[in-house]
Each structure stands twice: as C-alpha cells, then as structure tokens.
C-alpha positions in Angstrom: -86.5 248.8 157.5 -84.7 251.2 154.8 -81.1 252.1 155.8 -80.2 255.3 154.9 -78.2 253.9 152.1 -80.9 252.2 150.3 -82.7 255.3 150.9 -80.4 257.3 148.7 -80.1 254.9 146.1 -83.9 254.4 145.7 -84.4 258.4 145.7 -81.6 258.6 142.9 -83.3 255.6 140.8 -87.0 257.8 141.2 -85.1 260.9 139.7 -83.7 259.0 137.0 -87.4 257.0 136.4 -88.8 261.4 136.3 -86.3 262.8 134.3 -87.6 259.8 131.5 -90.8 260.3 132.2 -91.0 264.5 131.9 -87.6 264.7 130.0 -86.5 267.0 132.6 -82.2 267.3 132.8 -82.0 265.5 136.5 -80.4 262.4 135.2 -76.6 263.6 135.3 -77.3 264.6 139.0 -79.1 261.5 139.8 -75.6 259.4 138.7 -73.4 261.8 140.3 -75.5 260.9 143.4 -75.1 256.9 142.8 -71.4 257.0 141.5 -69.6 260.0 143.3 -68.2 263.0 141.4 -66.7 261.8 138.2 -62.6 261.0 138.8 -59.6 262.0 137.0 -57.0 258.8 136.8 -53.5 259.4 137.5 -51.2 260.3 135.1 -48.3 258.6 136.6 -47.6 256.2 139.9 -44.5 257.4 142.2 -43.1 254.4 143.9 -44.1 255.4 147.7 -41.1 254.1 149.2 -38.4 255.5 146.8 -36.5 259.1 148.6 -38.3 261.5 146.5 -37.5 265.3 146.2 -39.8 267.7 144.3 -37.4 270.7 142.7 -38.8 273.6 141.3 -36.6 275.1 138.5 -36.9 279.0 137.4 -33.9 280.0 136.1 -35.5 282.2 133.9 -37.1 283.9 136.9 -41.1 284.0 135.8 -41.8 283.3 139.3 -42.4 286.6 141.2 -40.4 285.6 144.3 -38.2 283.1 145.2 -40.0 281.5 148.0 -42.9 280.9 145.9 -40.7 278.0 144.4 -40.8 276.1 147.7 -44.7 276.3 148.1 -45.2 274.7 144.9 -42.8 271.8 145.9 -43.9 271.7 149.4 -47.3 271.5 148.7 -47.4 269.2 146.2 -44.9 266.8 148.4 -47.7 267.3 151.4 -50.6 266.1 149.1 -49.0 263.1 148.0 -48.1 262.6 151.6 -51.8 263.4 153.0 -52.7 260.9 150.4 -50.6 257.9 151.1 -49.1 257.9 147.5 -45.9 259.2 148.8 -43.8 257.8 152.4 -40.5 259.1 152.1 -39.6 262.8 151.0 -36.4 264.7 150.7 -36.7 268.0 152.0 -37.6 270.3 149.0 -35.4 272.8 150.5 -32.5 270.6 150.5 -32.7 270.8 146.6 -33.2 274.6 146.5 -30.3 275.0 148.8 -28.0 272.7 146.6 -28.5 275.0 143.5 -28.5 278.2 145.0 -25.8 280.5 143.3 -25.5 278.1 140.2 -25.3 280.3 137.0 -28.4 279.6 134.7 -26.9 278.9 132.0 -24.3 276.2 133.9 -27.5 273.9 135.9 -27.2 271.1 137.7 -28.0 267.8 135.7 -31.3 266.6 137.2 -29.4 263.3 138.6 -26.7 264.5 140.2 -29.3 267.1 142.3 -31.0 264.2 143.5 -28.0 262.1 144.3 -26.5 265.2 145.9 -29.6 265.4 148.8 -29.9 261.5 148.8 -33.1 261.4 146.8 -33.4 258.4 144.1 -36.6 260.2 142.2 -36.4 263.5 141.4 -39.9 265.4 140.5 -39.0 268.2 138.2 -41.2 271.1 137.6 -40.0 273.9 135.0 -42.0 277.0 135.4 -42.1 278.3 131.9 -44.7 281.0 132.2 -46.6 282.9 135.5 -48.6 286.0 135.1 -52.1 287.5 136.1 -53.3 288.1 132.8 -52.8 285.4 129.0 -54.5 288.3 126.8 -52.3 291.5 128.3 -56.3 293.0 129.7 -57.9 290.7 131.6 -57.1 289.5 135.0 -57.0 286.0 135.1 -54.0 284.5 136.5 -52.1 281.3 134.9 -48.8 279.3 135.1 -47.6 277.1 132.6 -45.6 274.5 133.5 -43.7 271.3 132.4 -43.0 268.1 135.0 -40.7 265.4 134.6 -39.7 262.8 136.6 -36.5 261.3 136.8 -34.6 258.3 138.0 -31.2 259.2 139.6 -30.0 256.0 140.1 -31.1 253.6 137.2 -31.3 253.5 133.6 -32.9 254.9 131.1 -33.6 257.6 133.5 -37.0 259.3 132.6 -39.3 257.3 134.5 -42.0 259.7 132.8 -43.6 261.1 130.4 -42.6 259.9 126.9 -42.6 263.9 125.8 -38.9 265.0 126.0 -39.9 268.2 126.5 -41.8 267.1 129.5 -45.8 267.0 130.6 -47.0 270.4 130.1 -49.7 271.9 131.7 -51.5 275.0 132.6 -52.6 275.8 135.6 -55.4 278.9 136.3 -57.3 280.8 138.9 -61.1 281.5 138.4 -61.1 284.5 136.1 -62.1 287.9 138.2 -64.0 290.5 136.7 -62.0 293.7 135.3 -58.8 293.9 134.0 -54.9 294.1 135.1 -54.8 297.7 135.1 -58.0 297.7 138.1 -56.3 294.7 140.4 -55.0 296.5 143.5 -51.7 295.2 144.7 -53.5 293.2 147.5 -55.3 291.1 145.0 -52.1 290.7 142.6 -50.0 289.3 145.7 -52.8 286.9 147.4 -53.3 285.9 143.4 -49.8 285.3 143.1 -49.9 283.0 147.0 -52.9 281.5 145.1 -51.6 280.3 142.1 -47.8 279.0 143.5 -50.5 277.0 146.1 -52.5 276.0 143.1 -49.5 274.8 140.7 -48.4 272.3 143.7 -52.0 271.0 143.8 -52.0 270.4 140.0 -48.6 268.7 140.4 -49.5 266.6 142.7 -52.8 265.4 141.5 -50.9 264.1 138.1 -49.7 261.2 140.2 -52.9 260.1 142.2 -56.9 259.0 141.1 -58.7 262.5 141.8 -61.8 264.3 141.7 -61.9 265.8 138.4 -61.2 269.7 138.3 -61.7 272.3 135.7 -59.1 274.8 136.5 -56.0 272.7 134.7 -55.3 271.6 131.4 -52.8 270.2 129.2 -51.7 272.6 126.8 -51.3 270.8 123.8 -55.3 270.0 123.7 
C-alpha cells in the first residue's frame, strides 16, 4: 500500500514526466513540491548561549516614534528565540534605558552599552532611513538599515560583517496603490507598526536558514 508520502512524491515525478512531455511550465512547482520552498542561508551564526542584547540606534531620529525602536529589537530577539538560535537575551529595554538622554553627538561606544546591561554580544541596528514613500509619490513604505554585531568582551571586536560601515539592508512593505498624498492617517500609522514589525523580522532572519522572502534586499546589489 502507497503511504501518503510516496503518494506525493510519485504525483510530483508525473508533473515533472508532463511538463517534458507538453512543455507546459509545471516543473518549478513540481520541485517546490519535492524539496520545500527554496531557503535563504544565514548570514551570520549568534553563539546561543552568549547574553545577547539587540539595541536599536536612531540618533538621527528617522524613526517616527520612539517606541517603535523597541519592536524592532524585541521582535527580532523573539524570533531568534522562537527559533532556538538564541537562549539567553538581555532585555532590549535595558539598552534603551542605558542611553536615554545621551547627546547624539556624545554615544555610548557599542561595548561599554553591552557591558553596562551585562550583555557580551551586542546586535546593533542603525536606522538610516524610514519613510512611506523612496520616489517622494508613491506609497510604498521602506527602512534602510545597517546591523553590526559586536563582541564586548573579546578582541577584535566585530564579530560581523567585514563591511565597516556595517550590513546594509532595505527592508519594504508590499507597494499599495495611489500615492502619499491619498494614504489616510490610519494607513500611514498601521504602515509605520508594519514596517518597525517587519525590520525586526529582516534582522532576525540574517542570523538563521529561512524561507526565502522578496520583501528585503541588500542595498549594494
């Protein structure tokens, strides 16, 4: 008797066996069924058991409110915890907390933040650019941002990437019809909820093997 696993398999080989037969495009859906959904490798491994704190840094203020800072750390800190590549986190807030009121000009060296809230990685993310619209007309929101992670207790201490600048990446929201000057207020702030949520997923999924998305890119291809 046919389990239901050889079942699947011997449907996706007859697809495969059509689509050469009738050149019909069912081959790519025919793998997808054998294989899975293609997979995006990890950029980077954290060390699970290391005190990690994610810290969001905006001294430039792109970010539209304040709070939206902690919901990309905390998201992407409850990813990597959902997913078992993380076991021990500082408290994002800790970090936030420890840098309140610092002038922007005067920051905290990366380091010393994580030393100071007893973390011995730190994950930072620089928001560099978050709007609703790249062009000035349509509405489309993105984030641009650049992650680095650092050791705070050994040397050298950029653990990664090579990039001294940091990895840079953009992160987007499906594009909506019409353009900024139509977007109610309503749409603008769940867009803006959207997007912090979305940056910590991005984030996140540098460091872990994941279904491959289309809503991210590196900027520099």
């Amino acid at each position: 008797m046919l389990t239901a696993l050889t079942k699947t398999a011997l449907l996706a080989l007859l697809s495969i066996l059509a689509a050469a037969l009738c050149g019909c495009n069912i081959v790519a859906p025919a793998v997808v069924l054998l294989h899975g959904p293609p997979k995006t490798k990890a950029a980077h491994r954290l060390e699970p058991e290391r005190p990690t704190v994610f810290f969001v840094d905006d001294r430039n203020n792109r970010l539209y409110k304040r709070s939206m800072r902690l919901t990309i750390a905390t998201t992407a800190q409850d990813i990597l915890l959902k997913e078992k590549e993380l076991k021990n986190v500082v408290d994002a807030k800790a970090a936030l907390t420890r840098v309140s009121g610092e002038p922007a000009d005067e920051p905290t060296d990366i380091s010393s933040l994580g030393k100071s809230v007893q973390a011995e990685v730190v994950v930072w993310i620089a928001v560099d650019a978050f709007g609703f619209s790249p062009d000035g007309v349509t509405f489309a929101p993105f984030a641009d941002l650049r992650i680095k992670v650092i050791d705070c207790v050994n040397t050298p201490s950029r653990l990664w990437p090579e990039e001294p600048a940091g990895k840079q990446i953009r992160v987007t929201l499906p594009e909506r019809h019409g353009t900024t000057d139509q977007a109610s207020i309503t749409a603008i702030a769940k867009a803006q909820d959207r997007l912090a949520q979305e940056c910590g997923r991005v984030v996140a999924e540098l460091f872990f093997d994941h279904e491959t998305a289309r809503r991210a890119y590196e900027k520099n291809q």
